[in-house]
C-alpha positions as YAML, in Angstrom:
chain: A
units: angstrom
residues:
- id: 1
  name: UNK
  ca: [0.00, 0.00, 0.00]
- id: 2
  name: UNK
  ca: [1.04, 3.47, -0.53]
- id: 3
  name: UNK
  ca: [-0.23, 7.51, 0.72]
- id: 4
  name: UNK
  ca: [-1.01, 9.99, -2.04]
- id: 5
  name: UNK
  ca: [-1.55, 13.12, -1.20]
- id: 6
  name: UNK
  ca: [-2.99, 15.25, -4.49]
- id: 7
  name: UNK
  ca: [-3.04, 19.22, -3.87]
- id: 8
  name: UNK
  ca: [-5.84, 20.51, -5.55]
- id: 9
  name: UNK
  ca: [-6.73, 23.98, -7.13]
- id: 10
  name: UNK
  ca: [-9.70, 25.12, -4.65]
- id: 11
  name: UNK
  ca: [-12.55, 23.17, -3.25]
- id: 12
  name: UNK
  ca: [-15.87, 25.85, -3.49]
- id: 13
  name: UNK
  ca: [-18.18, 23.51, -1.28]
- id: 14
  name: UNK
  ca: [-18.73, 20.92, 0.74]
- id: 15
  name: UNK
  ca: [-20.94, 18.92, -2.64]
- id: 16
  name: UNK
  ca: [-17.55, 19.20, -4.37]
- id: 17
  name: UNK
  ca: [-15.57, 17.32, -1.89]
- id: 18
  name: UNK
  ca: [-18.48, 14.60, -1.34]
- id: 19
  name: UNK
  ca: [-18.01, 14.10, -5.16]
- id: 20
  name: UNK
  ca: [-14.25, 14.01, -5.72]
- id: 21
  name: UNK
  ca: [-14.76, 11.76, -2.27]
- id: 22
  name: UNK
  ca: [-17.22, 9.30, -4.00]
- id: 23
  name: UNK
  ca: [-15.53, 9.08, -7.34]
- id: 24
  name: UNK
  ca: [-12.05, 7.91, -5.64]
- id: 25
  name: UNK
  ca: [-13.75, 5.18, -3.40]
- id: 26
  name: UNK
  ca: [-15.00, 3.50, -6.38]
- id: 27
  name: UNK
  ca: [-12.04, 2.94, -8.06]
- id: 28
  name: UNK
  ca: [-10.38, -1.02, -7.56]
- id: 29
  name: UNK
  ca: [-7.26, -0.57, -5.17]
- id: 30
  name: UNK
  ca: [-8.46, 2.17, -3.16]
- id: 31
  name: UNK
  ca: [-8.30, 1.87, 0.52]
- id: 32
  name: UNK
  ca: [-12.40, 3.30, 0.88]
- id: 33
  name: UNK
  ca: [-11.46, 3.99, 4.73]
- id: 34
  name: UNK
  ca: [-8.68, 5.84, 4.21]
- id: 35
  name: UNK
  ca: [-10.13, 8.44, 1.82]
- id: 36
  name: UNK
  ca: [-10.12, 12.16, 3.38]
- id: 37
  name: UNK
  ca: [-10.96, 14.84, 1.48]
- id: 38
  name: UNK
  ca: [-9.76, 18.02, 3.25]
- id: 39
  name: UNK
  ca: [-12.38, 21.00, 2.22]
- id: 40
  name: UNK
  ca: [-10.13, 23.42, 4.03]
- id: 41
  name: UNK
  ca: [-7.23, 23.02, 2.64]
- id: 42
  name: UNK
  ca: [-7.96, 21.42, -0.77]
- id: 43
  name: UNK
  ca: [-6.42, 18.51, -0.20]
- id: 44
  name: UNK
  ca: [-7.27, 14.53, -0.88]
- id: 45
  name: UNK
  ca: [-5.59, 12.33, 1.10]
- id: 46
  name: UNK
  ca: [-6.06, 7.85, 0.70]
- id: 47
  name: UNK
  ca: [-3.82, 4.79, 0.55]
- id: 48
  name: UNK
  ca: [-3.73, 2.87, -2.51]
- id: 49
  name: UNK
  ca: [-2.69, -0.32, -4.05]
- id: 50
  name: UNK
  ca: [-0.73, 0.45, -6.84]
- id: 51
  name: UNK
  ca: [-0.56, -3.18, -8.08]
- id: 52
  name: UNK
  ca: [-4.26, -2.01, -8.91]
- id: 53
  name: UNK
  ca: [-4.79, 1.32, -9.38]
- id: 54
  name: UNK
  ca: [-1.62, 4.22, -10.42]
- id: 55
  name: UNK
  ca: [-1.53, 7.65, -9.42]
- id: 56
  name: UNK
  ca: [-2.42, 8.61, -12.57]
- id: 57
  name: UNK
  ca: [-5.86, 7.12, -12.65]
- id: 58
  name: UNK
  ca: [-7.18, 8.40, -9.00]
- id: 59
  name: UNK
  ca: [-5.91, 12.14, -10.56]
- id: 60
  name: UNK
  ca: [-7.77, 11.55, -13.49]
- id: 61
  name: UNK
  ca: [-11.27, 10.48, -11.67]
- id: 62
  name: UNK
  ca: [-10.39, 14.10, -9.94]
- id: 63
  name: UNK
  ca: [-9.67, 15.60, -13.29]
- id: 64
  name: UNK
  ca: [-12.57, 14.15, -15.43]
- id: 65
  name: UNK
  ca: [-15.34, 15.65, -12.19]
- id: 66
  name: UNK
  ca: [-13.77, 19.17, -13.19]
- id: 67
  name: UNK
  ca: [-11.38, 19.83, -10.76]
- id: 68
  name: UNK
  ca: [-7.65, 20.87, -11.26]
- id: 69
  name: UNK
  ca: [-4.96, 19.33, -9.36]
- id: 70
  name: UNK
  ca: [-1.73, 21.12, -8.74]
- id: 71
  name: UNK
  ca: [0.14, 18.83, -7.58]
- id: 72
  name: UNK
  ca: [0.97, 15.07, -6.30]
- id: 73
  name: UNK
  ca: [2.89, 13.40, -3.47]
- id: 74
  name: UNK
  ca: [3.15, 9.55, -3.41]
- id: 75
  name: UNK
  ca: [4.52, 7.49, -0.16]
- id: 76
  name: UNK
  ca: [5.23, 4.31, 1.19]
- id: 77
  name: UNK
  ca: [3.38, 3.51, 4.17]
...
């Protein structure tokens, strides 16, 4: 399993981060518990299996909802 944290542009409600949150739980390899979207901040923060799903693919379930991310940070956990 790894952390990605994915930076994005701005977050205008609390609808838009139940959507980006939604749309990353149903992708294969995503840890569903360990999805936070951070309103606040603008931030979306999950583990992942990437022998399942890449980094590329959860930004791009962000991406295709409308949403511009600024930047990605992938860890081992």
């Amino acid at each position: 399993m790894q952390k990605i944290v994915i930076q994005l542009e701005t977050l205008t409600c609390p609808s838009c981060a139940q959507k980006i949150e939604n749309a990353v739980k149903s992708l294969d390899g995503v840890e569903r518990e360990s999805v936070n979207v951070l309103f606040n901040s603008s931030k979306v923060k999950l583990d992942f299996d990437s022998g399942k799903v890449s980094p590329e693919q959860i930004t791009k379930a962000i991406t295709a909802l409308g949403y511009e991310v600024l930047k990605t940070q992938v860890k081992d956990r």
